[in-house]
N, C-alpha and C positions, 0 to 999 in steps of 0.2 A: 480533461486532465485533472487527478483528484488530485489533491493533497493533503486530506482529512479526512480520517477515517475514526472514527466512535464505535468502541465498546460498551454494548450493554450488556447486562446478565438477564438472559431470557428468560429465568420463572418470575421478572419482574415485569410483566406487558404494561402496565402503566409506566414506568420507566420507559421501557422503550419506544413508547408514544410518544414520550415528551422528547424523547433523545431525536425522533424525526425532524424535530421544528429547532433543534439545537444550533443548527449552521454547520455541519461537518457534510463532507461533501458525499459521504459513504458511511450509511451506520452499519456496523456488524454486531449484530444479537449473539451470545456468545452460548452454546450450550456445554463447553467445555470446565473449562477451570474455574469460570464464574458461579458454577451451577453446585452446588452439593449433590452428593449421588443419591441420596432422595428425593431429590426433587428434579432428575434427570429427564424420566417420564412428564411431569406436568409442564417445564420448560420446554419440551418438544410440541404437546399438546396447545401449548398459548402460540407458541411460532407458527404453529401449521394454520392456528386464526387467525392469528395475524397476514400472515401469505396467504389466504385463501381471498381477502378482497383489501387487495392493494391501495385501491382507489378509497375506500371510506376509513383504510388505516393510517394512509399518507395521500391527502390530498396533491400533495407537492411534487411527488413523484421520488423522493430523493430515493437512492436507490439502496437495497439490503439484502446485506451478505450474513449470511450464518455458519460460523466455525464450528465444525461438529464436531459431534465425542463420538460418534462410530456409524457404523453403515446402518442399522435401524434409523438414524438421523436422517440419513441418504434418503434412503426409500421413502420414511414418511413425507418429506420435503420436497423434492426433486422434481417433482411435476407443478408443483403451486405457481400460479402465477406472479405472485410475487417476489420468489426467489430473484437475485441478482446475478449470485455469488454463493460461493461453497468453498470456506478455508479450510486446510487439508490440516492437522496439527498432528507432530510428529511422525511428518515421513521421511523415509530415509532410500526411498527408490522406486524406481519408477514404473513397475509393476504395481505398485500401491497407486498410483493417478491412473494406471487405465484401470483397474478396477473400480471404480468412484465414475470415471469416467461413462462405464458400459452402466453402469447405475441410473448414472444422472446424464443422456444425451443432451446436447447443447445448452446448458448451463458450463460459467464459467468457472476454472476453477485454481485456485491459489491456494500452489503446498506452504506450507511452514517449514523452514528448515531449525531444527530443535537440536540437534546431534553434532559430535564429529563428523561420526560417516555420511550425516544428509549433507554436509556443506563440500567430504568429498564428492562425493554424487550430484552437486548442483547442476551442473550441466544437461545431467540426462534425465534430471530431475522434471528442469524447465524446458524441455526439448523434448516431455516426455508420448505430451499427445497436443492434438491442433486445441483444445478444451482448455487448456493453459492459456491463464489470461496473465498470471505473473505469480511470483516468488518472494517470500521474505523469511526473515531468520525470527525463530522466536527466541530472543536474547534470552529470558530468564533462566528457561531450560540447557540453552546451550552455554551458557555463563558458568551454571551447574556442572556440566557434564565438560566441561574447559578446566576447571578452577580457577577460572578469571578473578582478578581481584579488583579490576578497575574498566574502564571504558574503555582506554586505549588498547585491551589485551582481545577486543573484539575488531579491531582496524582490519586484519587481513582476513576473516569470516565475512566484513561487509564487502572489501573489495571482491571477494574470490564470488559472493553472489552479486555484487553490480557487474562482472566480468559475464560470468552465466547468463543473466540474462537479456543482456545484451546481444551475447552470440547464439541467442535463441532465438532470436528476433520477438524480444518484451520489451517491456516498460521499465523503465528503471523501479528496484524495489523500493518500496516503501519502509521507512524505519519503523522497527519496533517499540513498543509503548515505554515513556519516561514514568517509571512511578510513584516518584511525586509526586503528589499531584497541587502541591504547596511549594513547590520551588520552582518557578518560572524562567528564573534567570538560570538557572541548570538546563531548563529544557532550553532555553533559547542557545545557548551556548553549544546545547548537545546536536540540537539539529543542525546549525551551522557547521561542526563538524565534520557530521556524516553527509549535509551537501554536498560539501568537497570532496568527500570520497564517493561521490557520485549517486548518490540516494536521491530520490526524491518524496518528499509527503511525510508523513508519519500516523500511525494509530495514536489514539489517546485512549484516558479512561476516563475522562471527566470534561465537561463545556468548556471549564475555564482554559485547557491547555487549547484550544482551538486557535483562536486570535495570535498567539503565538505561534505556532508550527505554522499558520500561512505567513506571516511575515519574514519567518526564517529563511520560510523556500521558495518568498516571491523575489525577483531582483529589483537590486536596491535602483535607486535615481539614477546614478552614476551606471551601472550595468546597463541598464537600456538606452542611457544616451549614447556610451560604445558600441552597442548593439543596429542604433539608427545609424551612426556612424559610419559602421562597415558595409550595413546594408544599402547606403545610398550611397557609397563608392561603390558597390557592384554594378549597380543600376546602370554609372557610366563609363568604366572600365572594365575591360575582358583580363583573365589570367590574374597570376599574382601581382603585388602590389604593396607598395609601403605609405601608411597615411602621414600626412603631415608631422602628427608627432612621433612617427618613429615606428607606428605598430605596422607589423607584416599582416598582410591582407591575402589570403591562398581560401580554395574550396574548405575545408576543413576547416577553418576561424570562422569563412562565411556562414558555415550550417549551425555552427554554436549560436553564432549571431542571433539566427533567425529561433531557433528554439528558445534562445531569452527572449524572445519578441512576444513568442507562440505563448510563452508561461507568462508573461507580464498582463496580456492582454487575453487571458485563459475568461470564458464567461463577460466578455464585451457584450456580445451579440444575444444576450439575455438582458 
C-alpha cells in the first residue's frame, strides 16, 4: 500500500538514482512536464537504461513509474524490465487506456485526469481495461482548465474520482502534487483534507515533502486504538452492537476498522 510517490525529471538519471534511495514508496521519472521538449528524446534514452537493468539501478527494488509524453514513450519503454507503471497524462477517455493498453500488455497503468470532460468520464475512465491499476487528477491542469481559485473549488473533482474508483474496483486515488515545496505545514493541512475526502497517499516533487504526506495518511494513536477496539469486539460478538462508550458497532465500521489496522501496520512484515 503506497502512500509516496516521487517525481523526478528523467533527463536528469543522476537525480533519479538518488531519488531511489529517497524513502518514497513509488518514484515516477517523469518525461512529461519536467522534461523541456529538447531534451524529450535524451530523457527517454536515460529511462530506457535505466529500466533495462533494474537490479544494478535499484538495488532495493523500489518500484518505477514513468509518466509519459506520448506513445513513442510507450513503445520504447513497455517491454523493459524495470517498468512498474505507466501514468497516462491527460486523458479524457477511454479509448485512449486501451490503446496504451494494446501497447504495453500487462504493465500497469494510471490515467491522470487533467480536464473537465476526464473527471466526467471518470468512471469509464477507471473501468476502462483490467491494466488499470488506478486514477488520479492532475490538479494543475485541471485547476486551469476549472478556473479554480482555491483548494476547496477542487472538493467535488476529488470526490467524483474517490467515487470512480471505488466503483471500479481500485485503490483509492492518490493526491496530486503540493508545490511548495517550502510549505509544509500547507502540505500537512492539505493532505489531511483530501483524507477525508477519501484519498489516499500523495505525489510529491521533492524528499522533504515525504515524512509529511506519510504522517498525514498514517492513523493517528487514537485511530487505531478505536480500531483495536471494534475489532476485538467482533472477535466476541456476532451482528451489530454498541461499545461501551456509545459507538455503533455493524459490518461497515468493522471494515473501516480493519483498513486502519491494514494502513497502520502497512510494511510490519519487512
Amino acid at each position: 500500500m503506497a502512500l509516496t510517490w516521487l517525481y523526478v525529471p528523467g533527463d536528469r538519471p543522476e537525480v533519479v538514482r538518488k531519488a531511489l534511495g529517497a524513502g518514497a514508496d513509488v518514484v515516477i521519472v517523469d518525461l512529461e512536464d519536467a522534461v523541456a521538449p529538447d531534451r524529450k528524446e535524451y530523457a527517454r534514452a536515460a529511462t530506457a537504461e535505466l529500466l533495462s537493468d533494474p537490479l544494478t539501478a535499484d538495488p532495493a527494488g523500489v518500484p518505477v513509474h514513468v509518466r509519459v509524453h506520448g506513445e513513442d514513450d510507450v513503445r520504447a519503454l513497455a517491454a523493459l524490465p524495470g517498468l512498474a507503471g505507466i501514468r497516462l497524462p491527460k486523458i479524457t477517455h477511454a479509448a485512449s487506456v486501451h490503446h496504451v493498453a494494446a501497447l504495453a500488455p500487462g504493465v500497469g497503468l494510471y490515467p491522470l485526469l487533467e480536464s473537465a470532460l476526464a473527471v466526467e468520464h471518470a468512471y469509464s475512465i477507471a473501468g476502462a481495461h483490467p491494466g488499470v491499476r488506478g486514477v488520479a487528477l492532475g490538479e494543475a491542469d485541471l485547476r486551469a482548465d476549472l478556473g479554480v481559485r482555491d483548494d476547496t473549488g477542487l472538493d467535488w473533482p476529488r470526490s467524483r474520482v474517490v467515487v470512480a474508483a471505488r466503483a471500479a474496483g481500485l485503490a483509492p486515488p492518490v493526491m496530486s502534487v503540493f508545490p511548495d515545496v517550502r510549505d509544509l505545514a500547507g502540505l500537512r493541512d492539505s493532505c489531511r483534507h483530501g483524507r477525508g475526502l477519501g484519498l489516499l497517499g500523495r505525489a510529491a516533487i521533492h524528499p522533504r515533502q515525504l515524512p509529511v504526506i506519510e504522517a498525514a495518511f498514517r492513523p493517528t494513536a487514537r485511530e487505531i486504538e478505536a480500531a483495536e477496539q471494534i475489532v476485538e469486539a467482533a472477535r466476541t460478538e456476532r451482528g451489530a452492537q454498541a461499545l461501551p462508550d456509545g459507538r455503533f458497532v455493524d459490518a461497515a465500521v468493522l471494515a473501516t476498522a480493519r483498513r486502519t489496522l491494514s494502513l497502520a501496520h502497512r510494511g510490519d512484515a519487512g
